[in-house]
C-alpha positions as a Markdown table, in Angstrom:
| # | Residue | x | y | z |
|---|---|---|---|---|
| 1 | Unk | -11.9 | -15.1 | -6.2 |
| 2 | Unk | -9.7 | -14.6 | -3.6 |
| 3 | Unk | -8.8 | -10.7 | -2.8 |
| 4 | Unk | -4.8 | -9.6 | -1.9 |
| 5 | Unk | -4.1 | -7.0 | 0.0 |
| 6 | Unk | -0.9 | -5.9 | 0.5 |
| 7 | Unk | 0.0 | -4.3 | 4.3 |
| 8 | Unk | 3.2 | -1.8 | 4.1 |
| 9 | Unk | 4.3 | -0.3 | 7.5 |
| 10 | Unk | 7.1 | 0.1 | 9.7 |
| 11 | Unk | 5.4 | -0.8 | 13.2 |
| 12 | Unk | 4.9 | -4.8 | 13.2 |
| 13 | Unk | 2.1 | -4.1 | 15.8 |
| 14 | Unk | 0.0 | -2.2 | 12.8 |
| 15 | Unk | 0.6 | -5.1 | 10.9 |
| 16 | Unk | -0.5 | -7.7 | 13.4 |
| 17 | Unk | -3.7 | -5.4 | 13.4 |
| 18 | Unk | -4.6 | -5.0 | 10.2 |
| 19 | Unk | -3.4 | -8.7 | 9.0 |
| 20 | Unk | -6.2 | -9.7 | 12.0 |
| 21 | Unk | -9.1 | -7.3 | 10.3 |
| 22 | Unk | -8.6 | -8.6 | 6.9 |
| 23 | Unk | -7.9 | -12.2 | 7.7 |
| 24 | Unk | -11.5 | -12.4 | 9.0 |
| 25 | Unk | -13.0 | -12.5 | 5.5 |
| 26 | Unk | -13.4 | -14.5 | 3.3 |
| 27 | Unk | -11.0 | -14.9 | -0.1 |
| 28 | Unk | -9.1 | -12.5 | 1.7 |
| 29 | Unk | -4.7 | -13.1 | 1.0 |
| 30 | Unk | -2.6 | -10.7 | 3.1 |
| 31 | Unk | 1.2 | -10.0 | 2.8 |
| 32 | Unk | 3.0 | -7.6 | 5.0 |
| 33 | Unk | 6.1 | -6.0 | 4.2 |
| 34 | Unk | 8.2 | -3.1 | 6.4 |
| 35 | Unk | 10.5 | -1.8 | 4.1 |
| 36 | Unk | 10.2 | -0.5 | 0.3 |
| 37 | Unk | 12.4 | -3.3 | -1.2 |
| 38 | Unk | 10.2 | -6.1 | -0.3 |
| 39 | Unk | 7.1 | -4.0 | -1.0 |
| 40 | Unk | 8.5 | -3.3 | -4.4 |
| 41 | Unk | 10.1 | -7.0 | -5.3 |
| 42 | Unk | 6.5 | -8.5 | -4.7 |
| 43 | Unk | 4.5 | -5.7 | -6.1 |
| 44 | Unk | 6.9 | -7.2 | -9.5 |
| 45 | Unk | 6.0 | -10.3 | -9.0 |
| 46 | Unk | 2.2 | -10.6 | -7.7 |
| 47 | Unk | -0.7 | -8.8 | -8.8 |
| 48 | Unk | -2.9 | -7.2 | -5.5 |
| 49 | Unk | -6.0 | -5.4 | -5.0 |
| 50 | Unk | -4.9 | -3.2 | -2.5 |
| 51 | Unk | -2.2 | -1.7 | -1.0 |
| 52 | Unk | -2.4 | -0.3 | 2.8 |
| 53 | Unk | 0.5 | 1.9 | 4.2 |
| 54 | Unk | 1.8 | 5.0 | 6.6 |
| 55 | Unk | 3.7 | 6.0 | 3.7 |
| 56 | Unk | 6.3 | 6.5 | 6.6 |
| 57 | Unk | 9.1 | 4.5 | 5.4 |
| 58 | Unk | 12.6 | 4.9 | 5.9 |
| 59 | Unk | 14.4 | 4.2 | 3.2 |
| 60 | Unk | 12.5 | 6.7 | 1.2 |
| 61 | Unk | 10.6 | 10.1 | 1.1 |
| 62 | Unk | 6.9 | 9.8 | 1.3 |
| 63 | Unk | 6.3 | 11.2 | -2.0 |
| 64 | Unk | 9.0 | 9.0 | -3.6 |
| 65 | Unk | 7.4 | 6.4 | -2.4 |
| 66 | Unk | 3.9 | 7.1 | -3.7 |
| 67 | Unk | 5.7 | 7.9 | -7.3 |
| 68 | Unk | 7.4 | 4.4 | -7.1 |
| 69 | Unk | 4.4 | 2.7 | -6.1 |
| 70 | Unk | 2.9 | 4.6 | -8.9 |
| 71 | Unk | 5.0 | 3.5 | -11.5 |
| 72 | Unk | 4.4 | -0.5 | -10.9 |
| 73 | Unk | 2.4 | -2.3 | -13.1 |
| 74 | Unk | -1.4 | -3.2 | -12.5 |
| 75 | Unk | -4.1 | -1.8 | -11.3 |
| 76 | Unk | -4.9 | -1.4 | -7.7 |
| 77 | Unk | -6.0 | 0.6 | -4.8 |
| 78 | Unk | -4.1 | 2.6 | -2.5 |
| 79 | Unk | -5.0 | 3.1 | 1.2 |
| 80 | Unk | -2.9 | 5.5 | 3.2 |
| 81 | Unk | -3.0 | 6.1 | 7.1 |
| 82 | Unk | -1.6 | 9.3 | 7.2 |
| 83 | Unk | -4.7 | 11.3 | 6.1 |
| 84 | Unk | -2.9 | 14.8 | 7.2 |
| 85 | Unk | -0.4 | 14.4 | 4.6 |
| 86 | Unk | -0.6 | 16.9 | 2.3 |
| 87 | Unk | -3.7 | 14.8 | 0.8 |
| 88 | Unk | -3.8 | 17.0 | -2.6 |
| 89 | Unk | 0.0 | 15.9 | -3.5 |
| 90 | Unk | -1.0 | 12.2 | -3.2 |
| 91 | Unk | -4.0 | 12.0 | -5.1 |
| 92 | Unk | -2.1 | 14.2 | -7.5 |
| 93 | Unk | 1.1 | 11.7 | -7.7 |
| 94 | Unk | -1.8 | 9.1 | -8.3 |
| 95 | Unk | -2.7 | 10.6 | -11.3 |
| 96 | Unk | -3.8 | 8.6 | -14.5 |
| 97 | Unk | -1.6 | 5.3 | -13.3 |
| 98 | Unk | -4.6 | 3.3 | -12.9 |
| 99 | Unk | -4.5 | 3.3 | -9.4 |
| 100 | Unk | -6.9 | 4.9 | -7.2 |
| 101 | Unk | -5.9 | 6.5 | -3.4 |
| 102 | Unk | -8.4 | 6.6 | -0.6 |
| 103 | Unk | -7.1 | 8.4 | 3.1 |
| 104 | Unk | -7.9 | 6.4 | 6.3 |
């Protein structure tokens, strides 16, 4: 089974990074997107098992962002890099949506 994570952040150097962590294992299919269009269009059209982002996009507020991703279908996790963001909202946005929010 091959694994697809998708990478969501506005600094191409932290997607260089983190393309080059996940690309060193196996069954492993990365996608990176910087802006919430893209993210959304392929989260519409491809099914992942986890998301990474900042959550520090530009074209939306944080939260917003979180609720859209919320509202996609399928099931998969959500990894965030901005762990001092009011961590209780996210996991609360989260909610029963079958998607499951870890802080790094």
């Amino acid at each position: 089974m091959t694994y697809r994570v998708l990478i969501v952040d506005d600094e191409e150097r932290m997607r260089r990074v983190l393309t080059m962590v996940f690309e060193e294992m196996n069954d492993v299919k990365v996608v990176t997107t910087n802006n919430c269009v893209t993210t959304f269009d392929y989260l519409d059209k491809e099914h992942i098992h986890l998301l990474i982002t900042d959550l520090k996009v530009p074209e939306m507020e944080r939260l917003a962002f979180l609720r859209a991703i919320k509202n996609k279908k399928g099931t998969f996790r959500i990894g965030c890099r901005w762990h001092f963001l009011f961590g209780r909202n996210i996991r609360d946005e989260c909610g029963n949506s079958g998607k499951s929010f870890t802080c790094c």
